[in-house]
C-alpha positions as CSV (number, residue, x, y, z in Angstrom):
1,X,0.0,0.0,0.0
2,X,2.7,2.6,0.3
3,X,4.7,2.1,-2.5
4,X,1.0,2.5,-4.6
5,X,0.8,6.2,-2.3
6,X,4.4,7.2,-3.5
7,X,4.1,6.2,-7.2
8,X,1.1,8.5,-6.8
9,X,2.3,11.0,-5.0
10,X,5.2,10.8,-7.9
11,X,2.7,10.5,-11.1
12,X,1.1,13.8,-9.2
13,X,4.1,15.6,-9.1
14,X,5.2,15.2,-12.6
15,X,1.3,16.0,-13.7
16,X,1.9,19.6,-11.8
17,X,5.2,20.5,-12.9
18,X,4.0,19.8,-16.6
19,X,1.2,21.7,-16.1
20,X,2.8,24.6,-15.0
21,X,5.9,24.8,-17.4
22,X,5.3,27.9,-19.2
23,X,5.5,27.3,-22.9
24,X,8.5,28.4,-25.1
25,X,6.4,28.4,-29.0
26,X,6.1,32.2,-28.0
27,X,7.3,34.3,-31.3
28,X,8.6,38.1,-31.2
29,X,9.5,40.0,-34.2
30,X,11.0,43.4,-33.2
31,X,9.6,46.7,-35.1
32,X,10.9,47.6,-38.1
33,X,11.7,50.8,-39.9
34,X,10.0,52.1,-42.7
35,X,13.1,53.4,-44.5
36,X,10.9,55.8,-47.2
37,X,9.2,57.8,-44.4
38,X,12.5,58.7,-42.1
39,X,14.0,61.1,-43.6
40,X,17.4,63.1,-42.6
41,X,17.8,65.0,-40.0
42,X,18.6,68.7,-41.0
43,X,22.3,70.0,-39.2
44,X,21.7,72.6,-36.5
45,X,22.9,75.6,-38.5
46,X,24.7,76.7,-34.7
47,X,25.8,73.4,-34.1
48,X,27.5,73.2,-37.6
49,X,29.2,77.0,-36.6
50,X,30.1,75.3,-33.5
51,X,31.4,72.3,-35.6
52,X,29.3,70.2,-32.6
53,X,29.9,66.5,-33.9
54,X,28.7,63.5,-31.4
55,X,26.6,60.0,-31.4
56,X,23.1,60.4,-29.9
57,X,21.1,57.0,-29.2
58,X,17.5,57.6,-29.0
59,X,15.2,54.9,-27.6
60,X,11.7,55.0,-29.2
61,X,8.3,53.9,-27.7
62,X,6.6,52.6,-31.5
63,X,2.8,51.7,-31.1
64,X,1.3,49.1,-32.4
65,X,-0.3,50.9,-35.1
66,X,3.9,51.1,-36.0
67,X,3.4,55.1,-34.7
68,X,6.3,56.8,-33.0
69,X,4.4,57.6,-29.7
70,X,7.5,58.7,-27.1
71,X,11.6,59.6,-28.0
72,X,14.2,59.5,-25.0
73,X,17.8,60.7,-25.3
74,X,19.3,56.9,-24.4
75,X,22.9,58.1,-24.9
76,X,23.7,62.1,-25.6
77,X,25.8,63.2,-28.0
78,X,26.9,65.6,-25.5
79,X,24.8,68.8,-27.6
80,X,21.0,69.1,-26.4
81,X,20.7,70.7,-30.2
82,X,21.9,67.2,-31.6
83,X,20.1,65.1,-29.6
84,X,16.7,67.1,-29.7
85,X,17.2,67.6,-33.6
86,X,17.6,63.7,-33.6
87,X,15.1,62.7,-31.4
88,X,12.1,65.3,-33.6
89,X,13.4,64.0,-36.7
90,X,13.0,60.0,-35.7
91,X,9.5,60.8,-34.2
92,X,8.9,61.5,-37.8
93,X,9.6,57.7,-38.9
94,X,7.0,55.1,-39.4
95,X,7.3,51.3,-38.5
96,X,6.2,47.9,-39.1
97,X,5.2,46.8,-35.3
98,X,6.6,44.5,-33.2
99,X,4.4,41.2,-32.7
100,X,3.9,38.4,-30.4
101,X,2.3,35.0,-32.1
102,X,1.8,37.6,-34.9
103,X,-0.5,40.4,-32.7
104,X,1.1,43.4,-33.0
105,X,2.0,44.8,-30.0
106,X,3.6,48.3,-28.7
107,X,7.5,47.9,-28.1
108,X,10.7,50.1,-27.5
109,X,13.6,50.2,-30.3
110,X,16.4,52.3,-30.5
111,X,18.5,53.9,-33.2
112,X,21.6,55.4,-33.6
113,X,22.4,59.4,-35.3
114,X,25.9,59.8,-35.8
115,X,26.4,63.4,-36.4
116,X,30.0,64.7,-38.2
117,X,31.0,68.0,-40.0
118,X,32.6,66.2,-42.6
């Protein structure tokens, strides 16, 4: 009679762990960009006078509608002028959403302005 209570009590066990095991099928596909509708940022005509030059990262909230609906500075270029000039000119770009199991879904993606004088 007890080894039929622990083969139970086993049988039980593995019946709740598999139960509870989240699932891994879950697929993500991250936003894309729409390359025809971002378009080049213009150089601040006093940052070019300053010859300001830097990197600005800026991380973008894209809805699912593939909307730009929030910019933050995620790295500065170390010019506010640069990184706003970025940040307005990405809010301009359009996406192809990010999706889980193929709903789309709002996500955050960055991208990268590299500005030079050159």
């Amino acid at each position: 009679m007890r080894l039929k209570i622990i083969t139970i009590s086993i049988a039980v066990s593995l019946l709740i762990g598999a139960c509870s095991t989240p699932s891994n099928n879950v697929i993500t596909t991250r936003a894309k960009t729409k390359p025809s509708t971002c378009g080049r940022p213009a150089y601040p005509r006093a940052s070019l006078v300053a010859k300001e030059t830097g990197v600005v990262d800026v991380s973008l909230h894209i809805s699912k509608e593939g909307r730009v609906i929030e910019t933050k500075i995620a790295s500065s270029s170390g010019h506010k002028r640069l990184d706003s000039t970025a940040a307005q000119a990405m809010r301009a770009c359009e996406f192809v959403p990010a999706t889980v199991n193929g709903v789309a879904v709002d996500s955050w993606e960055k991208m990268r302005w590299i500005w030079r004088t050159e």
